[in-house]
C-alpha positions in Angstrom: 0.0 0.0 0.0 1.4 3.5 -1.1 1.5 5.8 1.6 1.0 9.1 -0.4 -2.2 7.1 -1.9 -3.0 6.6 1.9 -2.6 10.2 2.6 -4.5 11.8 -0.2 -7.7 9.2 0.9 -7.6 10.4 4.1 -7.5 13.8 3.2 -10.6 13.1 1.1 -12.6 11.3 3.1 -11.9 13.9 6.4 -12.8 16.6 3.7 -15.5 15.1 2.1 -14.3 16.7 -1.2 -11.9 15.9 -4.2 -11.6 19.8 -4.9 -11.1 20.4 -1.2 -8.5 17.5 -0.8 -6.8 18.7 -3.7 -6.9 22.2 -2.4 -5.3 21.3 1.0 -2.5 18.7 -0.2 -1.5 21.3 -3.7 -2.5 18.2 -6.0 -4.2 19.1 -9.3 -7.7 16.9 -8.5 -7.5 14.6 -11.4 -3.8 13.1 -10.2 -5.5 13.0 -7.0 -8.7 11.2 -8.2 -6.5 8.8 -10.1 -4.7 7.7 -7.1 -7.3 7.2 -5.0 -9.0 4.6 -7.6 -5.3 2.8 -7.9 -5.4 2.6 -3.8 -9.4 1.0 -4.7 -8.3 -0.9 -7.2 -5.5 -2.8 -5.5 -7.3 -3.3 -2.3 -10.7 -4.3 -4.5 -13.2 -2.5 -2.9 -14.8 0.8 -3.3 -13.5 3.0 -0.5 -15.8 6.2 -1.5 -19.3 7.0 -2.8 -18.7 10.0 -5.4 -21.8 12.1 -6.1 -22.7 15.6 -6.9 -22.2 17.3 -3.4 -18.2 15.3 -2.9 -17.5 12.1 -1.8 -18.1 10.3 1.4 -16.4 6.8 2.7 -17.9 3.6 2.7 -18.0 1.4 5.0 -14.7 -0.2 3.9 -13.6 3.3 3.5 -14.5 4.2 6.9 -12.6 1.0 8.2 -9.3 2.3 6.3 -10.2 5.7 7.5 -9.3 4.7 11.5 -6.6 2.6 10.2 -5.2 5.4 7.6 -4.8 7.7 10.4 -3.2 5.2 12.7 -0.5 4.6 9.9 0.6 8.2 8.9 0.7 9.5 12.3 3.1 6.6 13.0 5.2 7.4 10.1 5.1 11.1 11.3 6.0 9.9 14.8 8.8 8.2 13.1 10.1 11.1 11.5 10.0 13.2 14.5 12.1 10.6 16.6 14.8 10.6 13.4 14.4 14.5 13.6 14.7 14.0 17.4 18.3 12.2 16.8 19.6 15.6 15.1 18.7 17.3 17.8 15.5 19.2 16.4 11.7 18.7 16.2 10.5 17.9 12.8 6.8 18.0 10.8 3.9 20.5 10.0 1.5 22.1 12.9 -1.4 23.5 11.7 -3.0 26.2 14.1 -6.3 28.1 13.9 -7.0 31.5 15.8 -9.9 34.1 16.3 -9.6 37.2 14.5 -9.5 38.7 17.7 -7.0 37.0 18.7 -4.8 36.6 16.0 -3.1 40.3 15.8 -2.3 39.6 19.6 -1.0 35.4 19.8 0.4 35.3 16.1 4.2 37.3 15.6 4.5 36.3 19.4 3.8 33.0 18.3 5.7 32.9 15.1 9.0 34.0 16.9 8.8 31.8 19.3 8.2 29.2 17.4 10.8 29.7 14.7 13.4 29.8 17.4 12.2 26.4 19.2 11.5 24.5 16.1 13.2 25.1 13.3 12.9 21.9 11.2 9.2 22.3 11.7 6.7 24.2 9.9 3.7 26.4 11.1 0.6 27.3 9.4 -2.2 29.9 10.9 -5.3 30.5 10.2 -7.6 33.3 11.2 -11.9 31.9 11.9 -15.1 32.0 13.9 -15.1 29.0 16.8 -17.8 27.0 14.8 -16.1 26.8 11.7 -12.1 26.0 13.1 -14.3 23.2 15.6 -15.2 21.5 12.2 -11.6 21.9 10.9 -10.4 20.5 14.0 -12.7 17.6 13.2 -11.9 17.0 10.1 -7.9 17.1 10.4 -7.7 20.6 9.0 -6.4 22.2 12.0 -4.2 20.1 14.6 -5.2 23.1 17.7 -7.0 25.9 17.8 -8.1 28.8 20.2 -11.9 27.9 20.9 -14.4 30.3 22.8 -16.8 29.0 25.0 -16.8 25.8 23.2 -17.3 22.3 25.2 -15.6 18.9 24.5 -17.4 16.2 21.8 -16.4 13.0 20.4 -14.3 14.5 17.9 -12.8 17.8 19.9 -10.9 17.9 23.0 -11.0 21.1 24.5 -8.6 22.3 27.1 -9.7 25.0 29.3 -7.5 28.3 29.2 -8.5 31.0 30.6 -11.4 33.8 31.1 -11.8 37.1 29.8 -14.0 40.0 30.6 -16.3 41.5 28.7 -17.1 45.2 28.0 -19.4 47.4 26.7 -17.9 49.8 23.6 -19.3 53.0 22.9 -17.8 55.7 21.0 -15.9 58.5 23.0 -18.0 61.4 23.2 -16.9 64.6 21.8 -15.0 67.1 24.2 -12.5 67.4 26.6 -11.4 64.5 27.7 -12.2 63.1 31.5 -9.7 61.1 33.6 -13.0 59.4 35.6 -13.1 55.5 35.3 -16.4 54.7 33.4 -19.0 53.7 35.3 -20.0 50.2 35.3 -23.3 49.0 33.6 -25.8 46.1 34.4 -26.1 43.4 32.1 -29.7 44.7 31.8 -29.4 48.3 30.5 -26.6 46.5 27.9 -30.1 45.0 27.0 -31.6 48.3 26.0 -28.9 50.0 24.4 -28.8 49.4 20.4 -25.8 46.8 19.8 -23.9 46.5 16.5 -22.9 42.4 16.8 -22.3 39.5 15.0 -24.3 37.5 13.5 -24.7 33.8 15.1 -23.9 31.2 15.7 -20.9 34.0 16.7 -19.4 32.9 20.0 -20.1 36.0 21.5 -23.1 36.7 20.0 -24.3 33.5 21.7 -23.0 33.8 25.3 -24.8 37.9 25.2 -27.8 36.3 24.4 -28.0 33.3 26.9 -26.6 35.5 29.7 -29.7 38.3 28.7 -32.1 35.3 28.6 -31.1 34.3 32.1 -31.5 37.8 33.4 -35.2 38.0 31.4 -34.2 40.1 29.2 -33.0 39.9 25.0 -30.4 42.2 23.4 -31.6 45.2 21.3 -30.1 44.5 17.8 -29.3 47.5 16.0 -27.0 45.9 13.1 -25.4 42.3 12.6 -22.4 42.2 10.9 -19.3 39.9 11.2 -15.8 41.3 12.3 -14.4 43.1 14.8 -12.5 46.2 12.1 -16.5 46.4 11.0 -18.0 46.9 14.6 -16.0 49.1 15.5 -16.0 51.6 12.7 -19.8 51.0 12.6 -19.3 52.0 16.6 -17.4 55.3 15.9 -19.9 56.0 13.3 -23.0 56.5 15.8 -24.5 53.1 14.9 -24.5 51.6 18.0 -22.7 49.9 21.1 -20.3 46.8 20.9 -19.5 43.9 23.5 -16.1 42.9 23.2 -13.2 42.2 24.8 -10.6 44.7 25.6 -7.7 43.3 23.7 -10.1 43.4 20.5 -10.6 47.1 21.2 -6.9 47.9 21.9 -5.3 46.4 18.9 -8.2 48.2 16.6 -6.6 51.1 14.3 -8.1 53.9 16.6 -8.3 52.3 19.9 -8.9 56.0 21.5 -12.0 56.5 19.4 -13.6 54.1 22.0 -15.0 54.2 26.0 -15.3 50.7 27.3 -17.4 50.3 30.1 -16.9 47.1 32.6 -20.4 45.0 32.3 -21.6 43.8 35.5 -24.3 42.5 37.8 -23.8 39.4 36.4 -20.5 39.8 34.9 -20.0 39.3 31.4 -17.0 36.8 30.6 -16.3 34.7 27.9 -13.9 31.3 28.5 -11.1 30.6 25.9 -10.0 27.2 25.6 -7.0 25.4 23.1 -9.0 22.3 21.5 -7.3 19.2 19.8 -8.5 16.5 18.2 -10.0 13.8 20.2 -9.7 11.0 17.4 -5.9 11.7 16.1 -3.1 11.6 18.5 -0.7 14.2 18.9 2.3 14.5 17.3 5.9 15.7 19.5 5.6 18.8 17.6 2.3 19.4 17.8 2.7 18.9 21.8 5.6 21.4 22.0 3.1 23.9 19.9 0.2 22.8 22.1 2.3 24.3 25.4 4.3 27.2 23.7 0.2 28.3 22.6 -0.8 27.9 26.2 2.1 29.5 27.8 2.4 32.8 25.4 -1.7 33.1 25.5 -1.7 33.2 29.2 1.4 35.6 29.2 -0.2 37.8 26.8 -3.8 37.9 27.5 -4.0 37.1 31.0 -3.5 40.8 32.5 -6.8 41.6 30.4 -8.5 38.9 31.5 -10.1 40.3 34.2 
């Protein structure tokens, strides 16, 4: 059995998706098709069921499928125990981060990394919590930074830490005033006209099931996704924001902005790192798993409450 035949079914059958496998691996989807049915043809029996919407595994297919991904993680295991022998970790992590997030955790990140593990190779990638649990799922991503996210048969989630949530309004005009903000109940945040995210947005969902256990339900002035949008839509007059204050200070005009602490309940939202539940980790992939851990709580932590 081939290994790079292996790999490229694997790929497929996690992706669900010729065009997608071929995306992810850089193989023109025709070599890739033609590989797969070689991998078919020598084991006799159809491993996928092509249609119109991609391709999903049989049951042989599945069987291969827990098999294929005991195989190549031992080859990269062995790899990284050769690597190990020159002294260096080896192999690919792939990491996925909130946008939020990401202009905080990722040159940090990057450095570090570059320094630790040279032989290795990093790749980022900036999305929403739903969307980098499914990549985690499907062998996309090897970690990512999950917010208020809970552990499932395919994600492992690892919890990280807490941060506060405020309430952003734009800075009124005028001199400015060295008084600290007053604090505001989770029920006037209610009232006021917010400029948030559309679901199922990780935030969006913890303001509205913290409102619903106070009786109360966000007033919805705009939905859009991103936190550069919200926050120009916010200096325009639009409406308020609830973010977190790291989102706010790394923004192009962070001055533009009051942010009020939200209280009575408090407002937090819980970041975790999650893994995959059904692949084991590589060496690499551990190191990454602890340098994300110790640089986000070095970095984030002091905002955190």
């Amino acid at each position: 059995m081939d290994l790079k035949q292996l790999e490229y079914f694997v790929r497929v059958a996690e992706l669900g998706s010729f065009t997608r496998a071929g995306i992810a691996l850089g193989v023109a989807q025709p070599a890739l098709s033609r590989q797969v049915r070689l991998l078919e043809v020598e084991l006799r029996q159809n491993l996928l069921v092509r249609n119109g919407r991609g391709a999903l595994p049989t049951e042989a297919g599945k069987l291969l499928l827990e098999h294929g991904r005991g195989i190549l993680h031992q080859v990269e295991r062995a790899r990284e125990e050769l690597g190990r022998i020159r002294g260096a970790l080896a192999g690919r992590v792939a990491i996925g981060l909130p946008p939020s997030l990401s202009k905080v955790l990722a040159v940090p990140l990057i450095r570090e990394f570059r320094r630790r593990m040279p032989q290795a190779t990093l790749s980022i990638s900036e999305g929403l919590s739903l969307s980098m649990n499914e990549s985690l799922a499907s062998g996309r991503l090897d970690i990512a930074l999950l917010y208020n996210a809970t552990s499932s048969a395919e994600v492992e989630v690892i919890p990280l830490l807490e941060e506060a949530l405020f309430l952003v309004q734009r800075k009124p005009a005028g001199p400015a005033t060295r008084t600290r903000p007053a604090a505001v109940p989770l029920r006037e945040v209610a009232n006021l006209p917010l400029v948030i995210p559309t679901r199922p947005n990780a935030i969006r969902m913890l303001v509205e099931a913290e409102m619903a256990n106070q009786g109360c339900h966000p007033t919805i002035a705009l939905e859009i996704d991103g936190v550069a949008a919200i926050l120009d839509l916010v200096a325009d007059g639009a409406g308020s924001a609830v973010l977190s204050r790291h989102a706010v200070e790394t923004s192009a005009r962070p001055k533009a902005f009051v942010m009020r602490v939200i209280g009575k309940p408090p407002l937090r939202s819980k970041l975790s790192v999650a893994v995959s539940a059904q692949r084991p980790a590589t060496l690499t992939q551990k190191a990454m798993l602890e340098l994300i851990q110790a640089t986000a709580r070095t970095l984030l932590e002091p905002h955190s409450t």
